[in-house]
matplotlib code that plots the C-alpha trace (Angstrom):
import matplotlib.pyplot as plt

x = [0.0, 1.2, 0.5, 0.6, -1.0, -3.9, -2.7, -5.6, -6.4, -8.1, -8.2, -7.6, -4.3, -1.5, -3.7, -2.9, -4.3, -3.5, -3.5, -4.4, -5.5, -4.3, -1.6, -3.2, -0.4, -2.5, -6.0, -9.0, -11.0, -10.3, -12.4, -12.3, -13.6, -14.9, -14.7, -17.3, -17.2, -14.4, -13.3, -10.4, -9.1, -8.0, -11.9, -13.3, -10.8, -11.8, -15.1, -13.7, -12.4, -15.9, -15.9, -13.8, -12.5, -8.6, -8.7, -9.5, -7.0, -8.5, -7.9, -8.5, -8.0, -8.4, -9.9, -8.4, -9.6, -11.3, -14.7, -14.8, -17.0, -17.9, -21.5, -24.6, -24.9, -28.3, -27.1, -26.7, -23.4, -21.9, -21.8, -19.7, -17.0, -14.0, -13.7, -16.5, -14.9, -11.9, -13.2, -15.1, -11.5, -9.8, -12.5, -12.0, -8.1, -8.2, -10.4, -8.1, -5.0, -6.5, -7.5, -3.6, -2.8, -5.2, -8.3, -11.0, -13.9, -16.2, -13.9, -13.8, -16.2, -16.8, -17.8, -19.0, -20.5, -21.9, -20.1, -18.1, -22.0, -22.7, -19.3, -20.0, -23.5, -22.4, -19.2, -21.1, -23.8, -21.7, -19.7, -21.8, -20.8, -20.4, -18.8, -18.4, -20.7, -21.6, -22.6, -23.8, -24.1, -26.4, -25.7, -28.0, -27.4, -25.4, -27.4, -30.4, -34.1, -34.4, -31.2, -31.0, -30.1, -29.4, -27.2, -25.7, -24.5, -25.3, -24.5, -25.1, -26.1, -23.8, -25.1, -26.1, -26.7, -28.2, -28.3, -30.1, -32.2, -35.3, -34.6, -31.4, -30.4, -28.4, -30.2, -33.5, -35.2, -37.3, -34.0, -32.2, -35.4, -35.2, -31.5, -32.2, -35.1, -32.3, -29.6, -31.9, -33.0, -29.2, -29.5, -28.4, -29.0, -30.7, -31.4, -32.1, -33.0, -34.5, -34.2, -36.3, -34.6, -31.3, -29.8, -26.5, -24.4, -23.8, -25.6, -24.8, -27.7, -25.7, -22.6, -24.2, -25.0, -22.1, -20.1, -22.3, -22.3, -18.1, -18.2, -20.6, -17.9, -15.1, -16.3, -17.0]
y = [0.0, 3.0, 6.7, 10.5, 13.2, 15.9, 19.0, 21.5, 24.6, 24.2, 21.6, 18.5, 19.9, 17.7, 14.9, 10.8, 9.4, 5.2, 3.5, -0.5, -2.6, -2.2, 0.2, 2.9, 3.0, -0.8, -0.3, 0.4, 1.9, 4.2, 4.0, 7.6, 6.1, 8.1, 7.1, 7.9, 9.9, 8.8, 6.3, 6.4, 4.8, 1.8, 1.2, 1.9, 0.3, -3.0, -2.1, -2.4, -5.7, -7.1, -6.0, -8.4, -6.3, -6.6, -4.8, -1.4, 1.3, 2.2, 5.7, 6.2, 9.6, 10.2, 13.4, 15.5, 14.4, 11.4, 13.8, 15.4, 18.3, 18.8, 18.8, 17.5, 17.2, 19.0, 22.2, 25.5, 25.1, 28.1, 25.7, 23.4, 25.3, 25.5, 22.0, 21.2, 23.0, 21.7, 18.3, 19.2, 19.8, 17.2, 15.1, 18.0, 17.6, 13.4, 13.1, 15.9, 13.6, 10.4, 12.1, 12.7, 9.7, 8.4, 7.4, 10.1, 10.8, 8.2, 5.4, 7.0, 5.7, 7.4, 6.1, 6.8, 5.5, 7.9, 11.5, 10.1, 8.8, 12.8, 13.9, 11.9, 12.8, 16.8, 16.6, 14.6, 16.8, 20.5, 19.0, 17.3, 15.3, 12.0, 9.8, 5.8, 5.6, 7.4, 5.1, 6.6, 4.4, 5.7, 9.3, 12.5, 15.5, 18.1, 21.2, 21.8, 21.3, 24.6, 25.1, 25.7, 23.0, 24.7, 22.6, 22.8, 20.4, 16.8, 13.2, 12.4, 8.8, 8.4, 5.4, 6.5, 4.1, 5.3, 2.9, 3.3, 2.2, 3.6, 4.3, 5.3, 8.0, 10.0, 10.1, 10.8, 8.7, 11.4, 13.5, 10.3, 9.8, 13.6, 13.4, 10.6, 13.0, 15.6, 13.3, 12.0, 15.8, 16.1, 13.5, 9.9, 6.6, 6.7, 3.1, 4.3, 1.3, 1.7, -1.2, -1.7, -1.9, -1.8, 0.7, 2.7, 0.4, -1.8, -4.6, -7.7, -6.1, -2.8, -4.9, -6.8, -3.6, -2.7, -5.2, -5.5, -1.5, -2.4, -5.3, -3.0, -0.9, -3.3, -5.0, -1.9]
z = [0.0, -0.7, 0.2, -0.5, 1.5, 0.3, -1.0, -0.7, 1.7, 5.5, 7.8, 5.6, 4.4, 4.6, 5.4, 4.0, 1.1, 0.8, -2.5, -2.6, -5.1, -9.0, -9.1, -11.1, -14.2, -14.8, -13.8, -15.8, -13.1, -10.1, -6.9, -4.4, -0.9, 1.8, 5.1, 7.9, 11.0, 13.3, 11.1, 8.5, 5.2, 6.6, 7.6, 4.4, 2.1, 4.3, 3.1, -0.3, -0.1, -0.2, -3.7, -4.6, -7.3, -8.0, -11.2, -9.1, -7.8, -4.6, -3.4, 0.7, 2.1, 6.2, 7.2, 10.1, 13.5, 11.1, 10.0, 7.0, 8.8, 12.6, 13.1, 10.9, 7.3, 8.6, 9.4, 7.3, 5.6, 7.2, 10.7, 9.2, 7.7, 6.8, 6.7, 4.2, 2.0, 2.6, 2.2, -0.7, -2.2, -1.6, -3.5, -6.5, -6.1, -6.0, -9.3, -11.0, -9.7, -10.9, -14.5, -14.5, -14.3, -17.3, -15.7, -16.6, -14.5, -16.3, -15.1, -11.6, -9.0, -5.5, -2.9, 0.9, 3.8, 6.2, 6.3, 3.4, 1.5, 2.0, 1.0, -2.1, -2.9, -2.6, -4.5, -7.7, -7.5, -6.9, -10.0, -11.9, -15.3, -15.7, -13.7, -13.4, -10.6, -7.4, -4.5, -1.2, 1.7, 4.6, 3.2, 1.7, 0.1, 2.6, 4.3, 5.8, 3.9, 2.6, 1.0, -2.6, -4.9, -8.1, -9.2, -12.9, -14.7, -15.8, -14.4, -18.2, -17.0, -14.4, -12.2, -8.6, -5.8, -2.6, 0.4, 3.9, 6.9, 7.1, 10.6, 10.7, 13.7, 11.4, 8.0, 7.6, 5.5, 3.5, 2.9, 1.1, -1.2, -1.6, -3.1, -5.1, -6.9, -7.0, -8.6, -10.7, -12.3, -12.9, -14.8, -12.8, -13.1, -9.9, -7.8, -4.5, -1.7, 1.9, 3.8, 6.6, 10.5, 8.9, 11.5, 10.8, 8.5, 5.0, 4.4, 2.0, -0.7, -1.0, -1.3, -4.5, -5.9, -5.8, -7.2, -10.0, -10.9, -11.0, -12.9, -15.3, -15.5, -15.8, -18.8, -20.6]

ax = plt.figure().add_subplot(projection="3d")
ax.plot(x, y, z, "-o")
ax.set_aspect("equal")
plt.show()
C-alpha cells in the first residue's frame, strides 16, 4: 500500500491518502472512498475488499480528527466550515489527480458511507458530469431542507446508488429519497434502496449492488 498526503487549503491539508489494489499506471477503473465519522481509510478500504475487485486502484484519504465536517450534514453550511470546503477539495483535487494519471472521470467511482456517502452525494452533485458511478451508503445530500439546490451540470447517465435504513439515527429517510429525486434531475441513473430496520451500516444487498455497478464498468 502506498500513500501520499492531500494538498488543498483548511483543515484536511497535509492529510494521508493510501492506495491499494491495481496500481493505477494498470487499472482500468479508479475508486475515491470516503470514510465515515471517526473512522479512516483503513476502515473503508476494508469495506472495499468485499468487492472483490482486484482490477480497481482504490484511493482512501483520512480526514483530520477522522470527520470530514464537525457537526450534521443538517445544518446551514456556514456551521460546518471550513472543513466542508476543505473536504469538498480534496475530493476535486483526488479526481483531478487520478484524470492525470489516465483514468478520466467516467472510469472513476466514488464512494462513501456515512459522512463520506454525503461527502459523495455533494461533491457529484456540486460537479456534476459523468462519472463511473456514485454510490452513497447511509448518506443524503449536505445542508439543511431549505437550501438551494441549483445545481448545474449533468451526471449524463452516471449510475447512482443510494443505500439506507429507514430508521437510521443520522439520515432521515425522507432526505435520502429527496436526493435521489435531485440526482436524478441532474440527470443519474438513480437506484435508491430503503431497507427496513437496517440501522447505521452496510448490508450484504448494498454490497451486491455494488459489485455489480463495478463489474458493469469493468467489462466496458
Amino acid at each position: 500500500m502506498s500513500q501520499f498526503t492531500l494538498d488543498v487549503e483548511g483543515p484536511h491539508r497535509g492529510r494521508p491518502v493510501f492506495m491499494a489494489g491495481k496500481p493505477i499506471a494498470e487499472a482500468k477503473v479508479a475508486m475515491i472512498l470516503l470514510h465515515g465519522r471517526g473512522a479512516d481509510a483503513d476502515d473503508i478500504l476494508g469495506l472495499a475488499e468485499e468487492f472483490a475487485q482486484t482490477e480497481i486502484a482504490y484511493i482512501a484519504p483520512t480526514a483530520a480528527s477522522n470527520s470530514w465536517y464537525p457537526n450534521s450534514f443538517l445544518v446551514p453550511f456556514a456551521r460546518n466550515e471550513p472543513w466542508l470546503s476543505s473536504a469538498l477539495a480534496a475530493v476535486a483535487s483526488l479526481l483531478t489527480q487520478v484524470a492525470a494519471a489516465g483514468i478520466p472521470a467516467e472510469r472513476t467511482v466514488l464512494l462513501g458511507f456515512s459522512q463520506g456517502a454525503c461527502l459523495t452525494l455533494e461533491s457529484v452533485a456540486r460537479h456534476a458530469h459523468r462519472y463511473g458511478a456514485a454510490i452513497a451508503l447511509s448518506g443524503a445530500l449536505i445542508g439543511p431542507e431549505d437550501a438551494p439546490r441549483d445545481y448545474t451540470g449533468s451526471l449524463d447517465g452516471t449510475p447512482v446508488f443510494l443505500g439506507c435504513s429507514d430508521k437510521d439515527f443520522h439520515i432521515p429517510k425522507q432526505r435520502v429519497e429527496d436526493s435521489a429525486a435531485i440526482l436524478q434531475r441532474l440527470g443519474g441513473e438513480v437506484d435508491a434502496r430503503i431497507y427496513p430496520n437496517m440501522g447505521h451500516t452496510v448490508n450484504r444487498d448494498e454490497i451486491k449492488a455494488v459489485k455489480s455497478i463495478l463489474s458493469t464498468l469493468l467489462a466496458n
